[in-house]
C-alpha positions as CSV (number, residue, x, y, z in Angstrom):
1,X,6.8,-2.0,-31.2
2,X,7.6,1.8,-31.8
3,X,10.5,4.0,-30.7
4,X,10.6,7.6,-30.4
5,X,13.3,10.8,-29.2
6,X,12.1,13.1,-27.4
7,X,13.7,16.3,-25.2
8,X,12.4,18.7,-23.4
9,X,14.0,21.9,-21.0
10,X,14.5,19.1,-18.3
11,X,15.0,15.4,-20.1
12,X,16.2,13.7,-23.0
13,X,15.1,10.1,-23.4
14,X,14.0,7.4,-26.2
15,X,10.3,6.2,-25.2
16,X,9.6,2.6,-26.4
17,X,5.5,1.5,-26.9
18,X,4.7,-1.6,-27.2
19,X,1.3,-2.4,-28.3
20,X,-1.2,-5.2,-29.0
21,X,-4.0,-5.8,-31.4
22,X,-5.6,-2.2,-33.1
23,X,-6.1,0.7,-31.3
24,X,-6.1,3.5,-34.1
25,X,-9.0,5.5,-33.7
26,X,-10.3,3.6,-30.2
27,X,-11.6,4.7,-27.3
28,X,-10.9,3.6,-23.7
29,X,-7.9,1.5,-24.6
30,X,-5.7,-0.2,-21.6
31,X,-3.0,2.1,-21.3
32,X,0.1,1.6,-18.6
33,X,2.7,4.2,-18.6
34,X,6.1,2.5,-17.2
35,X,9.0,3.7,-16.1
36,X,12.4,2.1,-16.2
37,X,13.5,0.3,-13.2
38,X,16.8,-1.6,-14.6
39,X,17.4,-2.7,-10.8
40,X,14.3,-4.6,-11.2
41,X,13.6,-5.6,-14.8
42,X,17.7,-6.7,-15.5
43,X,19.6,-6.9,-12.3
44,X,16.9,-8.7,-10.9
45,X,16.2,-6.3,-7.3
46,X,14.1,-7.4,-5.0
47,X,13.6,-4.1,-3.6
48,X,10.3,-3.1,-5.6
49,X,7.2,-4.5,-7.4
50,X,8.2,-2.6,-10.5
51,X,9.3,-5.7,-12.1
52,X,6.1,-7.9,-11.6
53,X,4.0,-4.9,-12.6
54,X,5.6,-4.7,-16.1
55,X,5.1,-8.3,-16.9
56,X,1.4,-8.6,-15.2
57,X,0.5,-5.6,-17.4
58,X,2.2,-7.6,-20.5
59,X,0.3,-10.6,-19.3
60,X,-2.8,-8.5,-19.6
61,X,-2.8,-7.0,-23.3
62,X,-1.6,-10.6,-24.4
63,X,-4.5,-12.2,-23.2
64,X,-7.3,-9.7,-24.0
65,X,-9.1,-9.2,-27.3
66,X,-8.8,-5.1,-27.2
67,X,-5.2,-5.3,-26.4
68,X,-3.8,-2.5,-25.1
69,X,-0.2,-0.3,-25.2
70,X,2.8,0.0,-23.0
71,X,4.4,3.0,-22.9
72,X,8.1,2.7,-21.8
73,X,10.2,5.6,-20.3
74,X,13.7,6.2,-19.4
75,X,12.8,7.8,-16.0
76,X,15.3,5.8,-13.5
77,X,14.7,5.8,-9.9
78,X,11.8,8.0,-10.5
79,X,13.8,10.7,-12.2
80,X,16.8,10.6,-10.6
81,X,19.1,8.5,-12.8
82,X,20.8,4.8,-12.3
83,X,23.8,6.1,-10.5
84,X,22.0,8.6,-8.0
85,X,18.9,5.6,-7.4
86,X,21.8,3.4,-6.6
87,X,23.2,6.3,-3.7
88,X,19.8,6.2,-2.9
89,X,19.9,2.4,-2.0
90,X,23.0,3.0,0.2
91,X,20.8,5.6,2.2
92,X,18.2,3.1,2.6
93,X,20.2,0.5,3.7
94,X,21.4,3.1,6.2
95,X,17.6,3.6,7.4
96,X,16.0,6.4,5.3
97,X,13.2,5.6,3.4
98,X,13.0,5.5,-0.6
99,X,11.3,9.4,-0.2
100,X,13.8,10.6,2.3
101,X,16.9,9.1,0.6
102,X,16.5,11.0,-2.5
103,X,15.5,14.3,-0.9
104,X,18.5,13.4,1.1
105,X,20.8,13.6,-2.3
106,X,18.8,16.9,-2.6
107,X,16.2,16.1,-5.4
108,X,12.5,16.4,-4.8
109,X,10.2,13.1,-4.1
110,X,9.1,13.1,-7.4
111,X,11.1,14.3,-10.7
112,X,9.5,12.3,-13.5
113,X,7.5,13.9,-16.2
114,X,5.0,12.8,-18.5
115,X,4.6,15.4,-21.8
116,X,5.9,12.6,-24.0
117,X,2.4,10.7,-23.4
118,X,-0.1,13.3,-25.1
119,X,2.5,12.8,-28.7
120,X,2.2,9.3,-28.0
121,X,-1.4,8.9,-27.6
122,X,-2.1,11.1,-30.5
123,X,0.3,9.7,-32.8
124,X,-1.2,6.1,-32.2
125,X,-5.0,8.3,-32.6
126,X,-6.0,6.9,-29.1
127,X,-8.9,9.1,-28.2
128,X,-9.2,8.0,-24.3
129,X,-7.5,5.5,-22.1
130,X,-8.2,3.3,-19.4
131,X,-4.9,4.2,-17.1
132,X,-3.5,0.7,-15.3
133,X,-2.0,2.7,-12.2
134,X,-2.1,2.7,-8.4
135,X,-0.2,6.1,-8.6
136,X,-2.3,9.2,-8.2
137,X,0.3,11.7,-9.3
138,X,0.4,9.8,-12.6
139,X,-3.3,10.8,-12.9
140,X,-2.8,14.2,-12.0
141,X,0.1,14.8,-14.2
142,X,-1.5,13.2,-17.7
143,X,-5.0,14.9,-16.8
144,X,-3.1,17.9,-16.7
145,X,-1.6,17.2,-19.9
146,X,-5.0,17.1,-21.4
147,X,-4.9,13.0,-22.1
148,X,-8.8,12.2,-21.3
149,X,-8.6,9.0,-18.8
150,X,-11.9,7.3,-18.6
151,X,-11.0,5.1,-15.6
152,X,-8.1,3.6,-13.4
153,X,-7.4,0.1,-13.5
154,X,-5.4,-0.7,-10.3
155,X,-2.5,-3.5,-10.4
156,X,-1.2,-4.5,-7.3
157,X,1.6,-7.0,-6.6
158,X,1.4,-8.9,-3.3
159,X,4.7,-7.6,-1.3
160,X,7.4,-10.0,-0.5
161,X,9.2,-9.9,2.2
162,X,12.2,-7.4,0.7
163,X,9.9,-4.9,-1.0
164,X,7.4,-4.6,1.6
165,X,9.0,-1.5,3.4
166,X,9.3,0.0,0.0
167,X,5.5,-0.7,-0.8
168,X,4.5,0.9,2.7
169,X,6.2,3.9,1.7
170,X,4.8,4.3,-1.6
171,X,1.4,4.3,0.4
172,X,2.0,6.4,3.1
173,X,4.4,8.8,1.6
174,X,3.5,9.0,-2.1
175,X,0.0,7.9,-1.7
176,X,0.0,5.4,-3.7
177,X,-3.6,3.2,-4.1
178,X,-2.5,-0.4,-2.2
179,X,-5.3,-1.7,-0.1
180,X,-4.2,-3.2,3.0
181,X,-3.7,-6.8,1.7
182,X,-1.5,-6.5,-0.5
183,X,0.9,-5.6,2.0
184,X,0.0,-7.1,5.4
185,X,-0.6,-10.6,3.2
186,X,3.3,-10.5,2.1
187,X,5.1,-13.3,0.8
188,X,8.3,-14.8,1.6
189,X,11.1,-14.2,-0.4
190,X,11.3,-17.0,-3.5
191,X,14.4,-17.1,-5.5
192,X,14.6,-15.9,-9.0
193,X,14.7,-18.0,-12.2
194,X,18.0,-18.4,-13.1
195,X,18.5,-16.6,-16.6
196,X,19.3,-18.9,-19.5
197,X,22.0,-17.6,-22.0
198,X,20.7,-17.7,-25.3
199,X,21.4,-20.1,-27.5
200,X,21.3,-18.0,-30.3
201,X,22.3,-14.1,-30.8
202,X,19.3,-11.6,-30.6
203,X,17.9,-9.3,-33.8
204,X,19.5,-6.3,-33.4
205,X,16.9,-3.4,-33.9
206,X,18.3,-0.6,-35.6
207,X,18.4,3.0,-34.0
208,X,15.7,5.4,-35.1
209,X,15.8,8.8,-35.7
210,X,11.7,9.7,-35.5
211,X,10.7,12.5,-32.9
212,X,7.7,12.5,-30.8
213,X,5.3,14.3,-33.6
214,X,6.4,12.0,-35.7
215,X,3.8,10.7,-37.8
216,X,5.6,7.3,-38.9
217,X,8.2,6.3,-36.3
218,X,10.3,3.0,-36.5
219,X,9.2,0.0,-36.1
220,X,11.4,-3.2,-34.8
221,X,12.1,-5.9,-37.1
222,X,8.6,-8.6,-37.5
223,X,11.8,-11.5,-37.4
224,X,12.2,-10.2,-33.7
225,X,9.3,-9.9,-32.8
226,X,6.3,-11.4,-34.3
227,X,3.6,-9.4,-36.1
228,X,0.0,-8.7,-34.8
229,X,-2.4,-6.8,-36.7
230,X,-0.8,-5.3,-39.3
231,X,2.2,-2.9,-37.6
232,X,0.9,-2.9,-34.1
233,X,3.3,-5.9,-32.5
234,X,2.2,-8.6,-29.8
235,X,4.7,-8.3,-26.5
236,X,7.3,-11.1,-26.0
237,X,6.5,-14.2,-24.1
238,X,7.2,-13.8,-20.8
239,X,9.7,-16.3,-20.6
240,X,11.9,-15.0,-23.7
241,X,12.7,-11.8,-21.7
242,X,10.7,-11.0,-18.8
243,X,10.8,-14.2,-16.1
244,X,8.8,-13.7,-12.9
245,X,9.7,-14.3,-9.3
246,X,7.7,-17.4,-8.2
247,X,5.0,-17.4,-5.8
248,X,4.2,-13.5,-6.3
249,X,0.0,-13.5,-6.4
250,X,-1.6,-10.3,-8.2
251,X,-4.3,-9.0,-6.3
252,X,-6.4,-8.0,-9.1
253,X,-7.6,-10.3,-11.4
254,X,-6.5,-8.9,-14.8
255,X,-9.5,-10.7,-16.8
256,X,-12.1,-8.9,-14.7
257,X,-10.3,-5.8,-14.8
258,X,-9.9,-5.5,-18.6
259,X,-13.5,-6.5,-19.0
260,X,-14.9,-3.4,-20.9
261,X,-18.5,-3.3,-19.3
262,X,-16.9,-3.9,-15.7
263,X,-15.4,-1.3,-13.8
264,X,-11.8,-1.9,-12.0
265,X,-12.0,-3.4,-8.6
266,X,-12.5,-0.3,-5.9
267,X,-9.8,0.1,-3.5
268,X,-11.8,-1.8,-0.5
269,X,-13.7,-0.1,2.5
270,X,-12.3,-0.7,6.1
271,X,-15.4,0.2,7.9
272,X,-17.9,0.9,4.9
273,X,-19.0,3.8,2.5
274,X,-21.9,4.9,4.9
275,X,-19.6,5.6,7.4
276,X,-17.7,8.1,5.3
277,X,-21.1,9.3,3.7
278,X,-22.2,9.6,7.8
279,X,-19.0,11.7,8.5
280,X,-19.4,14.1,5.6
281,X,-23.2,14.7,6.9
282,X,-21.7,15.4,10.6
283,X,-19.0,17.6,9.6
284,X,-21.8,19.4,7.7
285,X,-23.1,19.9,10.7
286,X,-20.6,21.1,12.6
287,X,-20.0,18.1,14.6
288,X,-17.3,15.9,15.3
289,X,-16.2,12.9,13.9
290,X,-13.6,10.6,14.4
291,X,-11.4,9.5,11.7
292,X,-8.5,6.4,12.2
293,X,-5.6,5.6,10.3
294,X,-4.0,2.5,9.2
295,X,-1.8,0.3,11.7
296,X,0.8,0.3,10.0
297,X,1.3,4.2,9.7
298,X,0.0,6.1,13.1
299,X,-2.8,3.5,14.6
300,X,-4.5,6.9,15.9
301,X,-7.6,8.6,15.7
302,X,-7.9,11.7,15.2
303,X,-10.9,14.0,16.2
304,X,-12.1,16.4,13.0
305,X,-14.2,18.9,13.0
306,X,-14.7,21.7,10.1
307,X,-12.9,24.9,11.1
308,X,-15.5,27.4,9.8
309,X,-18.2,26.0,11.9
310,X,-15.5,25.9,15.0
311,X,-17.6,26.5,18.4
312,X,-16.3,26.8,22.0
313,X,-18.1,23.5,22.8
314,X,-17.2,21.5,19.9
315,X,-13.5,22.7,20.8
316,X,-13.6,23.0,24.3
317,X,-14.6,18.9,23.5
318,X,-11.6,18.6,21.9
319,X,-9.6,19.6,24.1
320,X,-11.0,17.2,26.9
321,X,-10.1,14.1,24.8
322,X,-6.8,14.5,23.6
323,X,-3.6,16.0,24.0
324,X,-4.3,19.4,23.9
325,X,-2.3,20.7,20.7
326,X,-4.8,21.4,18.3
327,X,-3.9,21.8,14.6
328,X,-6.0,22.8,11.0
329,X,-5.3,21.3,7.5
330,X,-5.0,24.3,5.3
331,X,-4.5,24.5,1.3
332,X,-1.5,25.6,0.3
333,X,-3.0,28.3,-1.4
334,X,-4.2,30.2,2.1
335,X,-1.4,29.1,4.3
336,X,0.8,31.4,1.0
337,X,-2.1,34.2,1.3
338,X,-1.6,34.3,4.9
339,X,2.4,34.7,4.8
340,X,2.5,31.3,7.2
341,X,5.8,29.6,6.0
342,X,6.9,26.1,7.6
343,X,7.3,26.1,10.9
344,X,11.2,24.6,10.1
345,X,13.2,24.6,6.8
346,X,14.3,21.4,7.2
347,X,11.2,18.8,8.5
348,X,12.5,16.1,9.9
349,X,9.0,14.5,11.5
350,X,9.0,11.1,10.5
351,X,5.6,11.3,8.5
352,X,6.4,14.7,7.5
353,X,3.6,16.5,8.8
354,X,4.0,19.9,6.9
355,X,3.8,22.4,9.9
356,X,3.3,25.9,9.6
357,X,4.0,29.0,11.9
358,X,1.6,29.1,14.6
359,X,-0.9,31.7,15.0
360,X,-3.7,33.2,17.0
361,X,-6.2,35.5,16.1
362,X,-6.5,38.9,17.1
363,X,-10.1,39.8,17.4
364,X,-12.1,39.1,20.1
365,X,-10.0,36.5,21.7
366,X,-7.6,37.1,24.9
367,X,-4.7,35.0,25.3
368,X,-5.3,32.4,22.5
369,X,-5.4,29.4,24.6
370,X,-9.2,28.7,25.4
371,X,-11.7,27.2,23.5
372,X,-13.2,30.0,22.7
373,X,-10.2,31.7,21.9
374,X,-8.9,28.8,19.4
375,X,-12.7,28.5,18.1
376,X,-12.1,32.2,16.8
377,X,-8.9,31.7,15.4
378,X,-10.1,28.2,13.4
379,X,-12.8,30.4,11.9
380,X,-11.1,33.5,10.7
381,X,-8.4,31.3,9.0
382,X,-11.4,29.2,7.3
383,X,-12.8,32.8,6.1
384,X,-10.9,34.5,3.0
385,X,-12.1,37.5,3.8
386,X,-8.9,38.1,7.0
387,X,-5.5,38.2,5.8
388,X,-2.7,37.9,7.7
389,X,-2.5,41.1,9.0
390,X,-5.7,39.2,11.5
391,X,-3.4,36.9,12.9
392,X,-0.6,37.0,15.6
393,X,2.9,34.7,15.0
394,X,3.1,32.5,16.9
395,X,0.4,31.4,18.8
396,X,-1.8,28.4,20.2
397,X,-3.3,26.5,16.8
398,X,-0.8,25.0,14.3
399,X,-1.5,25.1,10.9
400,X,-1.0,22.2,8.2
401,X,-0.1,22.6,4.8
402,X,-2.2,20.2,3.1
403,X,-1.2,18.0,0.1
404,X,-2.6,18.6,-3.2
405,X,-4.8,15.6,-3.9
406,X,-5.7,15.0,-0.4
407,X,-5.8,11.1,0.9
408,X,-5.0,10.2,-2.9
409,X,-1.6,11.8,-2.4
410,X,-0.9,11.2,1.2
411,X,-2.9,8.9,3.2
412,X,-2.9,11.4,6.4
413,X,-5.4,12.4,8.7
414,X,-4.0,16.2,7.8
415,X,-5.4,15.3,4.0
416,X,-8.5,13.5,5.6
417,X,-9.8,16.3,7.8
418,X,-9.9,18.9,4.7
419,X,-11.1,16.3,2.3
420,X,-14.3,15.8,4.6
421,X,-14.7,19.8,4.6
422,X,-14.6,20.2,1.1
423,X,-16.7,17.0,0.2
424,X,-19.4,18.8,2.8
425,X,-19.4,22.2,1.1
426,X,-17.8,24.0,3.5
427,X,-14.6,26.6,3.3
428,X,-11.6,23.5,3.1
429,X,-10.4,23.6,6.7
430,X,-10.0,20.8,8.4
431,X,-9.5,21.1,12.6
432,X,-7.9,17.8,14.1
433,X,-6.5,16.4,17.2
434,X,-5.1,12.8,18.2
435,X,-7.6,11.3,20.7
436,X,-5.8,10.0,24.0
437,X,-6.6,8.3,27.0
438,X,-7.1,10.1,30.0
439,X,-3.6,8.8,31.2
440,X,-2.3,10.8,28.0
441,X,-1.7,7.4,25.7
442,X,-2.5,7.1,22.2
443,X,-6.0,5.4,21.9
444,X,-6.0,2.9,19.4
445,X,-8.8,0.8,17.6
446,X,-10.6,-0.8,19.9
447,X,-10.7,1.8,22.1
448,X,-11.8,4.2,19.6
449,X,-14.6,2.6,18.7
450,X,-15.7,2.2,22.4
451,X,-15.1,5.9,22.7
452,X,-17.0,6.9,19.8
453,X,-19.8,4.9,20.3
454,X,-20.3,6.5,24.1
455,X,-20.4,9.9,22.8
456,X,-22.1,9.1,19.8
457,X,-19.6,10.7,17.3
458,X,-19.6,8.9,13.6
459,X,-16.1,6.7,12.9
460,X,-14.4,6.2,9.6
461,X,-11.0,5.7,8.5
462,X,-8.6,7.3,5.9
463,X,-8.8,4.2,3.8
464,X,-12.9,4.3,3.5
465,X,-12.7,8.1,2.7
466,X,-9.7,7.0,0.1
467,X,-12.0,4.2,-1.0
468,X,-14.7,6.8,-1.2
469,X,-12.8,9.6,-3.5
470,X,-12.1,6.5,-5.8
471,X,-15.1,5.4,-6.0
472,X,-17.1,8.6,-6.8
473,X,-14.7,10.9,-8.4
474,X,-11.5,8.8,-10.5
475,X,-14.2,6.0,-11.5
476,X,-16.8,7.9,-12.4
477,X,-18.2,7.8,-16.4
């Protein structure tokens, strides 16, 4: 075990790694980045999975001949801090979600920062890791930070019935990588072991005063501990410190998944990887395709189309089969280019669907409300080449900010429709729609299928284009 200080513009904290067997030098090691939850891991919260994550992963690099490190930061409440997470429980209780409670206290979604890893990793010579993560801003982040991450190992806890909520939301709102079992499959509630007071008084570790550069930071007491491999330490047995709810199944099975020649499990298709390889095809075509969500967040289709190939037909088709209001996922990027700020300051759509000021175009169209009109206006906003001094404000197409990261930061057919453009080799614009019945209700899975099959129009999901973009771009060699 190894402690370290470190402080940046932002944060102060005292990262503690943990690591089995001998990495020095290796390549690919198992690598989980943790951040504090003492809710969880002391107080004994049944609000999260962070808990059963931390000792899964321990379970993990105990039982595996490469071992592997756990890097432990201060980062409560993902950034916020113990007192302001525990405001943030109030809020929930209250109805908000874990997202909306802290943007509620007025701090962003995400504070939590990672340059601490990169000192880490070099000061331990790790030339790659294997990241265990379900958490694609945690890949972003550290790839950013230049640490070279060969592959993601998911870990996924099966929700009970106190967490699930909280699980749904990391999905849906942080985009978080949780196949569909692991939370429609949850648990009920078992009690926790009952903490036994220790019969005799714990090894106290003495403080350390090495920095993150260090070269030769502290180590804890082999009496404590137990020594493994020279100074690299085995973690604690699970029942010395870390005892586990019972009943709580893990839904990836940690000896396949630290098997060095096998890749992680894939996120699972829905519908199956031709049908996202059959949508990217159409879209290259300039057809349209019809893309679903999970149940548990819209249970809607949407209809997609590119916006640079936007005809009156294909739109004028659109129209015909759902509600009417048309919108295009934009990057951020163009939507800033284009002078098109949120439509509100304060969004307070329950999926927060980030709309912008509506526009039309102002060549060659009339009013702005036919399909010909709207055709024009999806096409000069997927073409760089008109600014916004092309576009009236407002008018009769909405535009959507899309998320950085697409469907791996926010499962959401605004992400989806743009991520199918750019996977085609097109200008990223994605238009999209909600399909309805002709009575103006939502149509939901079995009707979409019906519908799609009678006009012939490929159907996938988010979770098979999600499934996709794992498969072919985060596990690739």
């Amino acid at each position: 075990m190894r402690s370290y200080k470190f402080s940046s513009s932002s944060k102060r904290m005292e990262p503690i790694v943990m690591i089995a067997g001998d990495v020095r030098g290796k390549e690919n090691v198992l690598v989980r980045v943790h951040d504090q939850c003492f809710t969880s891991e002391v107080l004994g919260s049944l609000r999260c999975d962070c808990r059963e994550q931390l000792h899964e992963f321990l379970e993990i690099i105990k039982e595996t001949e490469d071992g592997g490190i756990l890097i432990y930061l201060q980062q409560e409440g993902r950034g916020i801090g113990l007192s302001n997470k525990i405001a943030a429980y109030s809020l929930q209780d209250r109805g908000l979600d874990t997202v909306d409670a802290n943007v509620h206290l007025g701090f962003k979604d995400e504070q939590r920062e990672y340059s601490v890893v990169p000192d880490i990793l070099n000061d331990l010579e790790v030339k790659s890791i294997r990241l265990v993560t379900n958490n694609p801003f945690k890949i972003r982040e550290l790839t950013n930070l230049g640490v070279k991450i060969h592959e993601r190992v998911p870990l996924e806890i099966v929700a009970n019935s106190h967490n699930d909520r909280y699980l749904k939301s990391k999905r849906d709102r942080m985009g978080h990588i949780l196949s569909p079992s692991a939370i429609k499959q949850s648990i009920p509630f078992q009690p926790m072991p009952r903490f036994e007071e220790p019969t005799q008084a714990p090894t106290q570790v003495p403080s350390t005063s090495s920095s993150s550069s260090s070269s030769s930071p502290s180590l804890s007491p082999a009496s404590a501990l137990g020594t493994r491999g020279g100074s690299c330490l085995t973690p604690p047995e699970p029942s010395e410190a870390l005892p586990v709810m019972a009943g709580l199944d893990v839904m990836v099975d940690s000896k396949t998944a630290i098997t060095p020649d096998l890749k992680p499990p894939p996120v699972p298709y829905a519908f199956g990887k031709e049908t996202v390889v059959d949508a990217i095809a159409a879209v290259s075509r300039g057809e349209v395709v019809v893309v679903v969500d999970d149940e548990d967040r819209e249970n809607e289709g949407d209809l997609i189309m590119s916006a640079e190939l936007a005809t009156a037909e294909a739109i004028g088709f659109i129209v015909r089969y759902s509600s009417g209001v048309i919108c295009v996922s934009l990057e951020g990027s163009r939507l800033d280019e284009l002078n098109l700020p949120p439509m509100v300051i304060n969004n307070e759509d329950p999926k927060q669907t980030a709309y912008s000021v509506s526009v039309d175009c102002k060549y060659n169209t009339s009013t702005g409300i036919s399909s010909a009109d709207r055709a024009m206006t999806f096409r000069t906003l997927a073409n760089r080449d008109y600014g916004e001094e092309s576009f009236y404000r407002p008018g009769h197409v909405f535009p959507l900010r899309y998320k950085p990261g697409g469907v791996l930061s926010r499962a959401g057919h605004t992400e989806a429709s743009l991520d199918l453009t750019r996977l085609a080799g097109l200008s990223p614009g994605g238009v999209l729609a909600e399909v309805v019945h002709d009575d103006g209700s939502m149509m939901r899975l079995p009707s979409l299928k019906e519908f799609a099959k009678q006009h012939k129009l490929v159907l996938t999901s988010v979770q098979d284009l999600i499934a996709y973009r794992m498969e072919t771009e985060l596990n690739r060699d």
